[in-house]
C-alpha positions as CSV (number, residue, x, y, z in Angstrom):
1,X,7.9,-59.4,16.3
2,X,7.9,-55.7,17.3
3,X,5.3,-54.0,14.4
4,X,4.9,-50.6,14.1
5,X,1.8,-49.3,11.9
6,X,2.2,-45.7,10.9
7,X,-1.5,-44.5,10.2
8,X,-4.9,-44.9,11.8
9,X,-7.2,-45.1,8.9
10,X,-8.8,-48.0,8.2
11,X,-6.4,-49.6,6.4
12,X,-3.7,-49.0,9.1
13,X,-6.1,-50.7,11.3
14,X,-7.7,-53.3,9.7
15,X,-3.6,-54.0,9.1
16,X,-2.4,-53.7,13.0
17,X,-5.8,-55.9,13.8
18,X,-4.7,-59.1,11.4
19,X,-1.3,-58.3,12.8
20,X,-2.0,-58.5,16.4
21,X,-4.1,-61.3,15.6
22,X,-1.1,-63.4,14.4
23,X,0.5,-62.2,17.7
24,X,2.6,-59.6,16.9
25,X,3.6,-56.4,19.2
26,X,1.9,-53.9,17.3
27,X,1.9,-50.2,18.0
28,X,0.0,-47.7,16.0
29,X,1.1,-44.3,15.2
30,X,-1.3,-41.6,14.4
31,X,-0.5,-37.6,14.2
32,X,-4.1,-37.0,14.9
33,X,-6.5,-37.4,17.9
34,X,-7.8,-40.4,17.2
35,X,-8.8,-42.6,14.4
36,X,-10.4,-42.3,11.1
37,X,-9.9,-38.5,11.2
38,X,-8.7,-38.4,7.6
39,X,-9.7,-39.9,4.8
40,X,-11.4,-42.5,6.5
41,X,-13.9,-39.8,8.6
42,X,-16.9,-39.9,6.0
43,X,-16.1,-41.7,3.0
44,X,-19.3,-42.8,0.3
45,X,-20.2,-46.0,3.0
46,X,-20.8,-48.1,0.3
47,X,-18.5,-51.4,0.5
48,X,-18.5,-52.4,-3.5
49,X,-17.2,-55.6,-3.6
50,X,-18.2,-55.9,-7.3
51,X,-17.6,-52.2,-8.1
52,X,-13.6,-52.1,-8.6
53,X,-13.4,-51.0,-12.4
54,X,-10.8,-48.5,-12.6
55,X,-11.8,-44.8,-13.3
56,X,-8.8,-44.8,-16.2
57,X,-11.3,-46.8,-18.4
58,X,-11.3,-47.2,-22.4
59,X,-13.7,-44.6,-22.8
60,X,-12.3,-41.9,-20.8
61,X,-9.5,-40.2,-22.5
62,X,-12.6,-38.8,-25.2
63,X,-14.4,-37.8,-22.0
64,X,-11.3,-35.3,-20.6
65,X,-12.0,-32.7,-22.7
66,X,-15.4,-32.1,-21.9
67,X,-15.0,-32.8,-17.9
68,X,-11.7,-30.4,-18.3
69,X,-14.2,-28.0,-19.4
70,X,-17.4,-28.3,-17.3
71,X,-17.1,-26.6,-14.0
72,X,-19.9,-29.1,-13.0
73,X,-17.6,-32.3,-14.0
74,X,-17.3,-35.0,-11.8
75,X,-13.7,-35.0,-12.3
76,X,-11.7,-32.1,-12.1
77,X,-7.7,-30.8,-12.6
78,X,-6.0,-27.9,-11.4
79,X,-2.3,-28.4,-13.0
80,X,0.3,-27.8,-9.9
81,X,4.3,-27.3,-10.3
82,X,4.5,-30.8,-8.7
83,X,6.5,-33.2,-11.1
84,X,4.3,-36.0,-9.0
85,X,1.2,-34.9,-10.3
86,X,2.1,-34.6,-13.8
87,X,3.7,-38.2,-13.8
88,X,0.5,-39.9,-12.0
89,X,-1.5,-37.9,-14.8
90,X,0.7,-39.6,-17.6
91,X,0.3,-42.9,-16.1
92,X,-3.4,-42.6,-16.0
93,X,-3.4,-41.4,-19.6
94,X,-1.9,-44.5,-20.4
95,X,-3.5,-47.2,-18.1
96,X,-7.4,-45.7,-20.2
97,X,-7.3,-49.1,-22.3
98,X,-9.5,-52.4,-22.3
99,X,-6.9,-54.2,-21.8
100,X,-5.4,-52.7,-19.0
101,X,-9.2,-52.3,-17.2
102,X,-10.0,-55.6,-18.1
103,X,-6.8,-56.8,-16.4
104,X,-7.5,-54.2,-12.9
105,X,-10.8,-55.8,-12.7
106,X,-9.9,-59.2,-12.3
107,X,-7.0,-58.6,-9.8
108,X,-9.3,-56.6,-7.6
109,X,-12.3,-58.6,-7.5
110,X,-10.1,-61.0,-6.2
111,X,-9.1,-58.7,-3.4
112,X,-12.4,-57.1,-2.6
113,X,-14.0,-60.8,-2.4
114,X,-11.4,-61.2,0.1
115,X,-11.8,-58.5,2.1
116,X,-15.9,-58.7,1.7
117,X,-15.5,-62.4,3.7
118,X,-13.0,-60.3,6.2
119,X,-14.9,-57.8,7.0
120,X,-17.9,-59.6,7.3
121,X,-16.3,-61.7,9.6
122,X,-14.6,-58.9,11.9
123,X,-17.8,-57.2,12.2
124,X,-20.0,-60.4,13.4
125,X,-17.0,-61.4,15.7
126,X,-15.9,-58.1,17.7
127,X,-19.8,-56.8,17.5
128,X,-18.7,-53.7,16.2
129,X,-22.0,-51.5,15.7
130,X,-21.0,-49.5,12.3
131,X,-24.5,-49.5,11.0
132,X,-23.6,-52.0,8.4
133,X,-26.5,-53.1,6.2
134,X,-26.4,-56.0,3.7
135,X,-29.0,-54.4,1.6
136,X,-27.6,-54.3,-1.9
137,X,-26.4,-51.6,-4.5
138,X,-27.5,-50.2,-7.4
139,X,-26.0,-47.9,-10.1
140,X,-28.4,-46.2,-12.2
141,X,-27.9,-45.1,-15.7
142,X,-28.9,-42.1,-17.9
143,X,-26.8,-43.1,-21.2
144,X,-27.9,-45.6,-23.8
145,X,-24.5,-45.9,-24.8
146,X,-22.9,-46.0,-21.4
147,X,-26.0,-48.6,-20.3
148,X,-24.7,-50.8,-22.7
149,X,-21.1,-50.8,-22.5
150,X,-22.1,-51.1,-18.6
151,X,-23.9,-54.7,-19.3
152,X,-20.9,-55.9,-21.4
153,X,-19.2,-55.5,-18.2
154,X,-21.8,-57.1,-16.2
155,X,-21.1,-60.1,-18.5
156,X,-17.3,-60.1,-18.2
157,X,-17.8,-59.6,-14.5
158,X,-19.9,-62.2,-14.2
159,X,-17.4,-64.9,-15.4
160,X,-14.9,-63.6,-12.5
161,X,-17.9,-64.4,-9.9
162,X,-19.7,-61.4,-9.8
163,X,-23.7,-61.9,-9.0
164,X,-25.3,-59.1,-10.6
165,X,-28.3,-58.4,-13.3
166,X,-29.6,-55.6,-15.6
167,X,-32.6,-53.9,-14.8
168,X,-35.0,-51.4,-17.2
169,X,-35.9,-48.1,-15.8
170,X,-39.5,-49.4,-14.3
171,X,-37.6,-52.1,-12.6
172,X,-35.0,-49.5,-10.9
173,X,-38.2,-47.7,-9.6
174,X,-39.7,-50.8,-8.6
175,X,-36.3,-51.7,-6.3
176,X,-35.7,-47.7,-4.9
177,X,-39.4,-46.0,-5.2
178,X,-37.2,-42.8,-3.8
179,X,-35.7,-42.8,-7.4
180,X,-38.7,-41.0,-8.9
181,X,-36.8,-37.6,-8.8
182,X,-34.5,-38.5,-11.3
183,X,-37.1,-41.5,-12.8
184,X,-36.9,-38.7,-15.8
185,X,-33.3,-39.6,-17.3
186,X,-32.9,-43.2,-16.1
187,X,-32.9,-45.8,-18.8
188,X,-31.5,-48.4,-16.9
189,X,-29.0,-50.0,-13.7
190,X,-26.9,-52.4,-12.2
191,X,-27.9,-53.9,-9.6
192,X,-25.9,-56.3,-7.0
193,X,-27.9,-57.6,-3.9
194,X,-24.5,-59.2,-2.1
195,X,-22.9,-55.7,-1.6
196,X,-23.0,-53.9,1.6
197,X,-22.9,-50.5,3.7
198,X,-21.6,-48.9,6.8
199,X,-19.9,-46.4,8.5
200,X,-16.7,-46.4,8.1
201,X,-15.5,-44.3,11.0
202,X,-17.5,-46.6,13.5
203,X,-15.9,-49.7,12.2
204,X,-12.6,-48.2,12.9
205,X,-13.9,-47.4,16.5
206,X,-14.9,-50.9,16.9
207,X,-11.3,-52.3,15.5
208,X,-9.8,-49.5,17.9
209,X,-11.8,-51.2,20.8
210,X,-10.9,-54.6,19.5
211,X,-7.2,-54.1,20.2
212,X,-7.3,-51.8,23.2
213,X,-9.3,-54.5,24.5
214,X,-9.2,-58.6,24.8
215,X,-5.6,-60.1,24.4
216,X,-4.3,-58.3,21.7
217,X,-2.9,-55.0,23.6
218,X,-2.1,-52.9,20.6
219,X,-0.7,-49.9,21.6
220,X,-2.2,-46.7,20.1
221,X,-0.7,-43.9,20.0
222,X,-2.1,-40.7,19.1
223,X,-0.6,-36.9,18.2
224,X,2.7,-38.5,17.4
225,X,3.7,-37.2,14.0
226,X,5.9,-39.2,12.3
227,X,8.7,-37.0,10.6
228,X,11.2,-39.4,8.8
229,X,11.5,-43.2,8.3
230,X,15.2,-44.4,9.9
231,X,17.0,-46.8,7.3
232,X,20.2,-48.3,8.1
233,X,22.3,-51.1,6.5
234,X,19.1,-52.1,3.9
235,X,16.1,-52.1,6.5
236,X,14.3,-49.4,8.0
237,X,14.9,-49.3,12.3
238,X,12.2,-47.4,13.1
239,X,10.9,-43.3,12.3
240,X,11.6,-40.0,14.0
241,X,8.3,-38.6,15.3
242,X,7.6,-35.2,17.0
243,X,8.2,-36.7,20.6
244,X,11.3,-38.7,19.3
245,X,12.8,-42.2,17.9
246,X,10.8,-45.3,17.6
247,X,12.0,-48.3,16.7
248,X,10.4,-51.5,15.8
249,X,11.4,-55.1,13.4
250,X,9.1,-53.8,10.3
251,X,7.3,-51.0,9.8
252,X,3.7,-51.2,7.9
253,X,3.2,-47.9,5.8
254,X,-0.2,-47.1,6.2
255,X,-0.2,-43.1,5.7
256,X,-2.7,-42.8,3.0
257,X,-2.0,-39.7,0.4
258,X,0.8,-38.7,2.9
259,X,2.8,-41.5,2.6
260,X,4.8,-40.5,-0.7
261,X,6.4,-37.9,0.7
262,X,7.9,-39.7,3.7
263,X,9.1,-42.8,1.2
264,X,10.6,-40.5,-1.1
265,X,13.8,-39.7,0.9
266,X,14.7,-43.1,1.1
267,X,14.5,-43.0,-2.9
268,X,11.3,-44.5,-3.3
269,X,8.3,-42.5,-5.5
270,X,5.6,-44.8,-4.9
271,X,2.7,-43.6,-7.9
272,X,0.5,-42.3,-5.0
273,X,-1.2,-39.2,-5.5
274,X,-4.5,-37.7,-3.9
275,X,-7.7,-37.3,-5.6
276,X,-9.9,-34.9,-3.2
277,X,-13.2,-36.0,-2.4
278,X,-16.6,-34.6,-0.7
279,X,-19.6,-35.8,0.7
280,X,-22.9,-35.1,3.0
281,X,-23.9,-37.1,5.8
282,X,-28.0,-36.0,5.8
283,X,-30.5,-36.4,9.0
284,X,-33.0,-38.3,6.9
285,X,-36.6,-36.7,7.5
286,X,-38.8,-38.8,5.4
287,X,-37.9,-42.6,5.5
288,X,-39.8,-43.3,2.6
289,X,-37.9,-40.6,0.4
290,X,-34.4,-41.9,1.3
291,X,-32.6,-44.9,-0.8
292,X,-32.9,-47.9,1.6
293,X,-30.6,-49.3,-1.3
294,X,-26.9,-48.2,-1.9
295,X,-27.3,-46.0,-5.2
296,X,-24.1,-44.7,-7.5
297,X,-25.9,-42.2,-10.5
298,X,-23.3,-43.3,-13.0
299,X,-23.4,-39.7,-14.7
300,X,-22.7,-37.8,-12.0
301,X,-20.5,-39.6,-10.3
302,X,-22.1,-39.3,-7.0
303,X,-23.0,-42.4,-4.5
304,X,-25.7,-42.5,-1.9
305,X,-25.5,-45.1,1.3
306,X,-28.0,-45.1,4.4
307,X,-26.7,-45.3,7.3
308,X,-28.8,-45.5,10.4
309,X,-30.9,-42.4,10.4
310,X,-28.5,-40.3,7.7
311,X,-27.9,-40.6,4.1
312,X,-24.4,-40.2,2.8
313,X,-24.0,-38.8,-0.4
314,X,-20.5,-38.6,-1.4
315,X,-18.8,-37.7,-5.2
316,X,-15.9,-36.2,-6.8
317,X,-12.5,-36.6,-7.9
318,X,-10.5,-33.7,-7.7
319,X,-6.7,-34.0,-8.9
320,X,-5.5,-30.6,-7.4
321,X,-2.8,-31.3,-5.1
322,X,-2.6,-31.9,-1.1
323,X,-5.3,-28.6,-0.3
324,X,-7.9,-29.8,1.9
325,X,-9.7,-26.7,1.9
326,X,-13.6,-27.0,0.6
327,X,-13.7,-25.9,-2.8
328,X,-17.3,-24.5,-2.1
329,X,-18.2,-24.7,-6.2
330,X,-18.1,-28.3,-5.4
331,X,-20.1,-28.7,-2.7
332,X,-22.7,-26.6,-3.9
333,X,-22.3,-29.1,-6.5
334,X,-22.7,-32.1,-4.5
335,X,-25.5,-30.7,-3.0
336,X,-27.5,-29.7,-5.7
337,X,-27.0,-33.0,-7.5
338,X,-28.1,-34.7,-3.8
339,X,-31.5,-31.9,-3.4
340,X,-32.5,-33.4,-6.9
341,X,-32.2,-37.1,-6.6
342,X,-33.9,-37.5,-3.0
343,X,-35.5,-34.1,-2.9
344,X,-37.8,-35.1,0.6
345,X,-34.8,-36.9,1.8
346,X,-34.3,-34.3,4.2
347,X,-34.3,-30.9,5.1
348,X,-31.1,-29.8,3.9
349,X,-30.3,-27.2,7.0
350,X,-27.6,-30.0,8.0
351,X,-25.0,-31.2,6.0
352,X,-22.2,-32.5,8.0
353,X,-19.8,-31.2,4.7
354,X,-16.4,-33.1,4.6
355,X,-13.7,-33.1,2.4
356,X,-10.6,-35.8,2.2
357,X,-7.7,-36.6,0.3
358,X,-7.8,-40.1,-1.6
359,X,-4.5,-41.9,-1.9
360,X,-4.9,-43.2,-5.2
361,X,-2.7,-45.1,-7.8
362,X,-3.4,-44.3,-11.4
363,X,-4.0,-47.8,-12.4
364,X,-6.6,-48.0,-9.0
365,X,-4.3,-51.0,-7.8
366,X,-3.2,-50.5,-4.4
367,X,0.6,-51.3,-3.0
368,X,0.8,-54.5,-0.6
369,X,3.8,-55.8,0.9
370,X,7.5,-55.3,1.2
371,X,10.0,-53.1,-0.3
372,X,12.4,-55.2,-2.2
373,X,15.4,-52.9,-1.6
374,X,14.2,-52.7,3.0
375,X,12.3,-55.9,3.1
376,X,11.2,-55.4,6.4
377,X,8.9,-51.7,5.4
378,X,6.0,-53.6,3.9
379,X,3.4,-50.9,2.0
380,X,-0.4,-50.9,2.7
381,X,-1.4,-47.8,0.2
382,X,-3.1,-46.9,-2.8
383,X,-6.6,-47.9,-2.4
384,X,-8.4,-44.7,-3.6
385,X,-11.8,-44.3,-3.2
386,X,-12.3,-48.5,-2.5
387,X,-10.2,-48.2,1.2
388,X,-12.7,-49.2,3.2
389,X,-13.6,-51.9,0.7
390,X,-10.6,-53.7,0.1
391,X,-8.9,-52.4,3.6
392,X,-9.3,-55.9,5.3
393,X,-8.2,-57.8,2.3
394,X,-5.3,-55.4,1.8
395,X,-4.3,-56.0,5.2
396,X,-4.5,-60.3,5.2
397,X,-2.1,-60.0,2.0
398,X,0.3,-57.4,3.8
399,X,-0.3,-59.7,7.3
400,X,0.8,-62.8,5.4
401,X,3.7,-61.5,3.3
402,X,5.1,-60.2,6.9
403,X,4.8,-63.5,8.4
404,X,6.3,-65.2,5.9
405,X,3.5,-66.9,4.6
406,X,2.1,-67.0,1.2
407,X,0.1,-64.4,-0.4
408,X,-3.9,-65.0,-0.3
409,X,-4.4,-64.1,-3.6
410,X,-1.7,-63.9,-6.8
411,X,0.5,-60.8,-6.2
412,X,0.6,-59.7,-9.7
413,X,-0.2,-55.9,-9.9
414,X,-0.3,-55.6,-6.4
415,X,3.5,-55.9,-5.2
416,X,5.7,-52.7,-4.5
């Protein structure tokens, strides 16, 4: 079957990998120069299999207020005449229950356990060198009251498979020394040893040299923008780029935060909206001052991830519309928040400042698999700030469904 991917993120190709895999004709279309130029670029690097709660929590409608009104809040809105964002924002609003966490959770442990074994797999077999560590991940705490409700969690988790354990402040310091900056305010974390860390954009070199490469002849195809998707007589025939008409048997939608707006002329409003994003990527300049842990300081919002000889430090979620600019409030933000966890980390005279656009759903469950009303457009979207987490999962369920076969894990929540 003739496959066409539309997106070189990771989840567009971790999707056109499994594809060409089963033997599909796969060509990948990307409007920039090469891959993992978007959202992908330089994500957190943590890969938190464990981590999936949903930000729309039970305790988060009593937090708005105050984040609405701290211009140092981790979360931020900036109301846009864009009926799109107002709708995701109700849908959010309503999905902040127990109940409707509790249910997220379990679906998407069941994906990102998927999708750990995946890209475990994908790494070891094509030798891609991502700088991808197995060393664990820890989330620090500096609320009693947030500790606590965090540990209930760990218990609930725990029955879905979850290997994790609650640690006292002197035990965090005991795991991550480096800590001691913020030691202060800590009274407790999280810790996971089975989760993992890499680079994101060299995993999606190594899948791009994967299918260049070998048998599997994928044909990527760079600075072709695609314009419109072509439906005819209830199945899509193929999309009008910049350089003209190609046409394939089914088309994966793999567009990230852009992909709403090329669905909805064929009627479909997928809830996909972006949530903007920053992060650091630090030459480290003291070993012994950098996390050689993945950390996540729960308060702030902010994760940190080594990789190789740089720290990534990433944070944020920004509901203000498709601007990619650098709000530079925020990354002074980021920075400051960075300077005072690992203070000797580095030198701070590089950065490496990036910004990027997650395509996020408001319930944090991503869209797999076909379109009821064009069977043959299946969806690979939605994954928020988890793409690179649950990307080779996502794209084993949307690889399946397009074969025919049966879904890896139950589709509940997840079909479009």
């Amino acid at each position: 079957m003739k496959v066409l991917v539309l997106g070189a993120g990771v989840t567009g190709l971790a999707a056109a990998y499994l594809l060409a895999r089963d033997g599909h004709a796969v060509t990948v279309l990307e409007r920039r120069s090469g891959v993992a130029l978007e959202s992908s670029h330089a994500n957190g690097g943590q890969l938190s299999y464990s981590y999936v709660a949903p930000l729309a929590g039970p305790g988060v409608i009593g937090k708005l207020p105050g984040w609405m009104l701290d211009p140092n809040s981790p979360v931020r809105f900036r109301p846009r005449l864009d009926p799109a964002q107002w709708i995701w924002g109700a849908r959010f609003l309503a999905a902040c229950n127990a109940r409707a966490a509790d249910v997220t959770t379990r679906r998407l442990l069941l994906l990102s356990f998927l999708s750990r074994d995946l890209t475990r797999a994908v790494i070891s077999e094509e030798n891609i060198d991502c700088a991808f560590t197995h060393a664990g991940k820890l989330v620090v705490h500096s609320d009693p009251a947030v500790f606590d409700a965090a540990r209930r969690l760990l218990d609930y988790q725990r029955s879905l498979g979850s290997e994790q354990e609650a640690l006292s402040r002197e035990e965090c310091l005991a795991i991550e020394p480096s800590l001691a900056g913020i030691g202060h305010r800590l009274v407790g974390g999280i810790l996971t040893r089975g989760e993992d860390a890499a680079e994101c954009r060299l995993f999606c070199a190594g899948l791009e040299r994967a299918m260049a490469g070998g048998n599997l002849g994928v044909d990527l195809r760079f600075g072709a923008e695609v314009r419109q998707l072509l439906a005819v007589g209830g199945r899509v025939i193929g999309v009008l780029t910049d350089q003209g008409v190609v046409e394939a048997d089914a088309i994966v939608m793999a567009m990230g935060a852009a992909s709403a707006r090329l669905l909805a002329p064929l009627g479909l409003r997928p809830p996909v909206y972006p949530l903007k994003g920053y992060s650091l990527t630090l030459p480290i300049a003291s070993d012994s001052a950098a996390p050689k842990i993945s950390v996540t300081d729960f308060a702030k919002k902010v994760v940190y991830a080594r990789l190789g000889q740089h720290l990534r430090v990433a944070g944020m979620a920004d509901l203000v519309g498709y601007d990619k600019r650098f709000d530079l409030s925020r990354l002074d933000l980021l920075v400051r928040q960075a300077r005072e966890a690992f203070p000797e980390a580095s030198d701070w005279r590089t950065l490496n400042p990036w910004a990027g656009l997650r395509p996020a759903t408001p319930t944090a469950m991503p869209i797999l698999g076909p379109v009821p009303s064009l069977p043959n457009l299946h969806l690979n979207i939605g994954q928020g700030a988890l793409g690179f987490t649950l990307a080779m999962g996502s794209a084993r369920v949307v690889a399946d469904l397009l074969a025919g076969r049966a879904s890896p894990i139950p589709m509940d929540g997840f079909a479009a």
